[in-house]
Steps between C-alpha positions, in 0.01 A plus 500: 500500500419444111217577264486236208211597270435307167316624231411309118546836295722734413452803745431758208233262432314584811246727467564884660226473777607162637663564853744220462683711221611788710588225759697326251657840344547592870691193564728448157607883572585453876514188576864483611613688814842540535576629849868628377370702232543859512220618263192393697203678398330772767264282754121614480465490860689454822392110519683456226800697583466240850431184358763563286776555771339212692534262258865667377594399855330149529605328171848376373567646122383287183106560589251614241 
């Protein structure tokens, strides 16, 4: 699956109370997963920790 989002400004243009800038923040930080990486960050919760091995399983490399 993909997220495309388009915006018309620069994101430090967008003002600080705007939820679509932490999305946007969220998703420029993390927005790759690579599933051979060895420096994964901690999972908040066991769903994560799950979904992540599920989908580690289910998909061939190259997804982001």
């Amino acid at each position: 699956m993909q997220v495309h989002c388009f915006v018309s400004m620069p994101l430090s243009d967008v003002p600080e109370r705007i939820w679509i800038k932490k999305y946007l923040e969220y998703a420029k930080e993390n927005g790759e997963v690579t599933f051979d990486s060895a420096d994964l960050k901690p999972f908040d919760s066991y769903f994560e920790e799950d979904f992540y091995r599920t989908v580690k399983t289910g998909l061939k490399k190259g997804y982001k």
